[in-house]
C-alpha positions in Angstrom: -0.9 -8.9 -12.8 2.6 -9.7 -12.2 5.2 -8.2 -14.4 9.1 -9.5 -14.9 12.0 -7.7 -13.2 13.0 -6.3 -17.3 9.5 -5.4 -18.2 9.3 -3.3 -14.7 12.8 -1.9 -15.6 12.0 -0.9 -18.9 8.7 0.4 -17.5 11.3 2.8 -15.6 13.5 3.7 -18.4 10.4 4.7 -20.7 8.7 6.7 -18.0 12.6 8.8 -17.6 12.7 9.6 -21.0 9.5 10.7 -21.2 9.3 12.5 -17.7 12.7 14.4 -19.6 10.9 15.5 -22.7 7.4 16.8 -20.5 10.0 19.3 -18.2 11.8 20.2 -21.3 8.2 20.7 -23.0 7.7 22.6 -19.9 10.5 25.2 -20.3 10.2 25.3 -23.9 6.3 26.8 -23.0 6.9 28.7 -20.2 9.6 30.6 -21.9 7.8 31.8 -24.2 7.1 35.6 -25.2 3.2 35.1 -23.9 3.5 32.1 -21.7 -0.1 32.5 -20.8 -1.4 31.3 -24.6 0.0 28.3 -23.7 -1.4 27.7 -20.2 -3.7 24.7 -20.8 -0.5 23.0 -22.5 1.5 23.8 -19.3 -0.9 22.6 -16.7 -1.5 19.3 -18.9 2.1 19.0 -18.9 2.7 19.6 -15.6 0.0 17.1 -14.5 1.6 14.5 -16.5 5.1 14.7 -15.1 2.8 14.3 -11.4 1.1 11.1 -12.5 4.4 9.8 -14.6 6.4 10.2 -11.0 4.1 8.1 -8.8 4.1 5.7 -11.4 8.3 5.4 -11.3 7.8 5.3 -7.7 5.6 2.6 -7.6 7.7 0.8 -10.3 10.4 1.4 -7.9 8.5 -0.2 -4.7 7.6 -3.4 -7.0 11.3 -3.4 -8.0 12.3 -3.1 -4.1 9.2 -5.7 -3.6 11.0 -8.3 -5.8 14.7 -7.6 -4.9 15.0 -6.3 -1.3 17.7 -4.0 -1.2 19.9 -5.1 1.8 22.8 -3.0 3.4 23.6 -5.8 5.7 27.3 -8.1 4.3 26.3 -11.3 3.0 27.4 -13.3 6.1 25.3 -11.6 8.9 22.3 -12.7 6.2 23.3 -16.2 6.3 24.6 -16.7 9.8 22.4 -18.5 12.1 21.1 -16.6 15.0 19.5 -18.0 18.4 15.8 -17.6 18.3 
């Protein structure tokens, strides 16, 4: 399925905030007085934030995919050069 340059970046901008509130979930937990109640909440938290970052990273490779990043100046890209 192809998806539109906005619906890939708002894709990305969901998956921050919520990647922000699952590490702050996490501190919140693991600061507690018995951390150790809340272990199953931790490790569900902490497996979320894994599968939340390879989804932004592969987000960001369709992004790259659609708009090649180039560090070249625009006139070595369009300058004509001997086969």
């Amino acid at each position: 399925m192809e998806y539109t340059r906005e619906q890939l970046l708002e894709a990305k901008r969901q998956i921050d905030s919520t990647l922000h509130k699952l590490r702050a979930t996490i501190q919140t937990f693991e600061a507690k007085e018995d951390a150790r109640r809340y272990k199953s909440q931790i490790t569900l938290a902490k497996r979320r934030v894994e599968a939340f970052t390879i989804a932004k990273e592969l987000i960001g490779r369709e992004l790259d995919r659609l708009e090649p990043v180039s560090y070249l100046p625009a006139h070595v890209l369009t300058a004509d050069f001997p086969p």
